[in-house]
Structures are given as C-alpha cells and as structure tokens.
C-alpha angles and dihedrals in degrees: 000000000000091000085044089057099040092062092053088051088055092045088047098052093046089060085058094057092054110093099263075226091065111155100200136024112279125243126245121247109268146115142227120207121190132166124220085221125045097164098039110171122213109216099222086185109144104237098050138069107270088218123110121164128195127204116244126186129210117195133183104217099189143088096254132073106256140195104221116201112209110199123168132212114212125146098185121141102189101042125046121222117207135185116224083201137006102175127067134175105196129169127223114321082350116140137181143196130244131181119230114195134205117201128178148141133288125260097026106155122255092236086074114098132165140194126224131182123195101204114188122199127186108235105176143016124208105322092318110095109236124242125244092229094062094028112141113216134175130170146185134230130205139161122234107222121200107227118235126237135183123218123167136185125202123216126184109169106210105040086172118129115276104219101213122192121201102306102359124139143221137194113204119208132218148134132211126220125211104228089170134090115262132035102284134193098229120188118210100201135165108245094198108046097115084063099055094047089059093062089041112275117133129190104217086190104058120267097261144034125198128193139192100238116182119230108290092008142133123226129226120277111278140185147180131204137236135203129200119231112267090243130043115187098176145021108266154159135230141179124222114200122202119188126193113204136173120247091205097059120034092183097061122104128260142233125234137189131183123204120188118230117198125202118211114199116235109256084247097055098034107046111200086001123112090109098317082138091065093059100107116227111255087062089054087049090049094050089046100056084041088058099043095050090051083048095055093042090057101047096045084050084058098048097045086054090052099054095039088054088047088050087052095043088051100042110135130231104272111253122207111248122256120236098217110211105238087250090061085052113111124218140170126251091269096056100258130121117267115239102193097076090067085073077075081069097068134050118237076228087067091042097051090048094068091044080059092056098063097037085057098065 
C-alpha cells in the first residue's frame, strides 16, 4: 500500500514539472539503447591487434531529464568487454554515444562465440530517484565472433637437385601444415608450370593437389610428378616452384618452395658433354700431362724402332780385321796415335740415322 502510494506521489510531482501551458502530452520516463554492430569479429591474426569496438547509443525518449545506467552481461573468458561510459545524464529526447570494446588474445580459434547484452535502466528523473517499480528499461544483444585466418606452412623433405635424362620422371614429396585458426582446405600447386611446359616438361599428375587440414593439423603426405622433356640438346637447369596457399583467407601469405632440375644430354647429342664441364680445372691438367707424356713415349718407341730396323737393313759383310806393321802405323809429330782416323770406322749413313731419331720426335 505504502509502495502503491509512493508511486502516485512521484507521478504526481513530475506533472507538476511539466509548464501548466504544455502544448502536447508529455512522455513517460523511459530509454532506448542500440549498437551499430550486433555481430562485431575480433581478428586473433598474429600479426594484428586482437581489439574491435562497436559503437552503442543510449536515448532518453521522454519529457523529463533523465540518469541512464548502462550494465553489460558477458561471461567470456578469453576476450574482455569494456564500457567507455556507464553513466549518462540526458534531457529530454536527448542520446549519446558510448564505445564498447572487445580485447583478447591472438590465435583463438574461429569455433569460439559469445553473447553479450547492454541493458540500460533510468535511475533517476529529474532530481527524484525513480522508483524500481516504475523503473523503464530497455537493452541490446549481440554475438562476439572470432574472425577466421588462414596461415600455412610448406614442407618437402629432400630439396636436393633431381638429375633428369630425356623422359625421366620425378615425384616430388611434401607435406603442408594449418598454423590458422580453423580447419582449412590448402592447395599446394606449381606456379610455373606453364614455363616449364614451354621448354618440354609435362605433369602427368595434374599441377596441383588440395586437401581438407584441421586447425593446427598436418595433411597427409603428397606428391606430384614431373617429367622430363623427350629430347634434351644441351646440358640445363631449371627450377620448379611449388606454392601451398589457404582457401579461407585469400589475403594470407603464402609459402613457397623451389626445387633444381637438371637436364643431362644424351652421349649422342652432347658430345663430350654428361658433365665434362664440371670437371675443375687442375683434373683436366692432370689428364692432360698424363696424356702427353703417353703420347711422347709412343712415338720415340717408334722412332727408335725405325732407326734400329734401317741400321740392320744397312749392316755391312764382316771383314777380318788387318794386323798393321808398326811402321804402318800413323802418329802425329809428337809421337801419339792419331784419332782421327777411327772416324774411317763409321758411315756418315749411321751417323745421320741417329740424328733421325731425334728429329722424329
């Protein structure tokens, strides 16, 4: 009863703060509250700030000045909600607006979702407290989304150079890992591949694999194939590029890997070829003294048979020799044997086919 009468005391005070010349009918206390954002997203990227705000106003849609209380109801763990303001004084169809921020932390997963709700209560009207059991209320709800991002993360195990004759084929190995934050369909693909079939090179497998990787997974292993062209002219090198990107966000970055092909010439179309030209230089020079010393052995073998057949082709009868009586005997003036007369012993022929032999060689 007393509650009862108390109201009709407050009613009756706030007529009398309206002007006694009022042209309309006054409002009623009361407040309306609405967010320019009900299904705000926090981007939990790594590398960004995990903070959004939304914009939230709060009018008082009566005749009467009025004290508007802002409270909120959240129950996350992992993101904090904050009010810039939570007290307003407005005046008659007066409104405000207030900021209402969402913090967390980076790499939550996308699954997590949580409900909020502004309500808004008059608390007082003009300088008269209002009573709660006339007390005009109104609120908001909203759901905090966690944004989704994509991140991935390439792996081939053997990055060595694959040596590739004239229509051989490779498979190359590898596997892709999801760093983001909800299950993602990635595609591991060869971004060149339109290059390399222009000099000869085919994929019988295709040119791309995709796979379905739950957050924070690893995919099976994969692989694609490459062949070399039919016909290899020359000795060269290639690079094949594979490149692993997420289908849920196109703006992530992406992860690359380059492989080397190397393309041997047949024996028949490269000559000395077949990685002669890797050879380094102080082998070749080795090879080459080796060679040149062979060489010179072999020829002055050949001359020296030469000669040696000419001298037994010319070999002269034996002739006995012929005792000289000492007074046949020739000598100098000084008593001594003359040399010179042994030169009678040998043929300017003989001598000349030693001199053969060296110019031979």
């Amino acid at each position: 009863m007393r509650r009862r009468f108390g109201s009709m005391l407050t009613a009756l005070l706030l007529c009398c703060l309206l002007p006694v010349a009022a042209a309309q009918t006054p409002t009623a206390p009361g407040v309306e509250i609405d967010c320019d954002d009900k299904q705000p997203e926090l981007d939990v990227h790594p590398l960004n700030d995990p903070v959004v705000e939304i914009t939230c106003t709060v009018k008082n849609p009566s005749s009467f000045e009025e004290t508007i209380s802002v409270e909120k109801e959240w129950d996350g763990l992992e993101v904090d909600m904050m009010l810039e303001e939570d007290t307003f004084t407005l005046g008659p169809d007066e409104e405000e607006d207030f900021t209402v921020t969402f913090s967390g932390q980076t790499r939550l997963s996308a699954s997590l979702s949580y409900d909020f709700t502004l309500s808004a209560t008059v608390t007082n009207v003009g300088m008269l407290d209002w009573p709660e059991a006339l007390a005009s209320n109104a609120s908001v709800s909203g759901d905090l989304n966690i944004a989704t991002f994509g991140m991935v993360d390439l792996d081939v195990s053997d990055k060595s150079t694959r040596t590739m004759a004239e229509g051989d084929e490779v498979k190359i190995s590898f596997q892709f890992q999801n760093n983001g934050n909800d299950e993602d369909k990635i595609r591991v693909s060869i971004t060149n591949a339109a290059e390399l079939e222009e000099v000869g090179f085919s994929f019988p497998g295709g040119t791309f694999v995709a796979e379905d990787v739950a957050e924070d997974g690893v995919s099976t292993v994969r692989e694609l194939s490459v062949r070399a062209p039919s016909e290899i002219l020359e000795d060269a090198r290639y690079q094949v590029t594979f490149q692993a990107q997420s289908e849920n966000d196109d703006k992530a970055p992406v992860s690359e890997t380059s492989i080397s092909l190397q393309l041997e010439a047949s024996a028949a179309a490269g000559g000395l070829g077949g990685g002669l030209e890797e050879v380094d230089k102080d082998t070749l020079v080795m090879y080459g003294s080796i060679g040149a010393a062979v060489l010179f052995g072999l020829i002055f073998v050949v001359a020296l048979a030469r000669t040696l057949r000419r001298r037994a082709n010319a070999q002269p009868t034996y002739v006995p020799p012929v005792e000289l009586e000492d007074d046949e005997v020739d000598e100098d003036e000084d008593g001594e044997f003359d040399f010179s007369e042994l030169d009678d012993l040998f043929s300017d022929d003989e001598e000349d086919e030693f001199d053969d032999v060296f110019a031979d060689l």
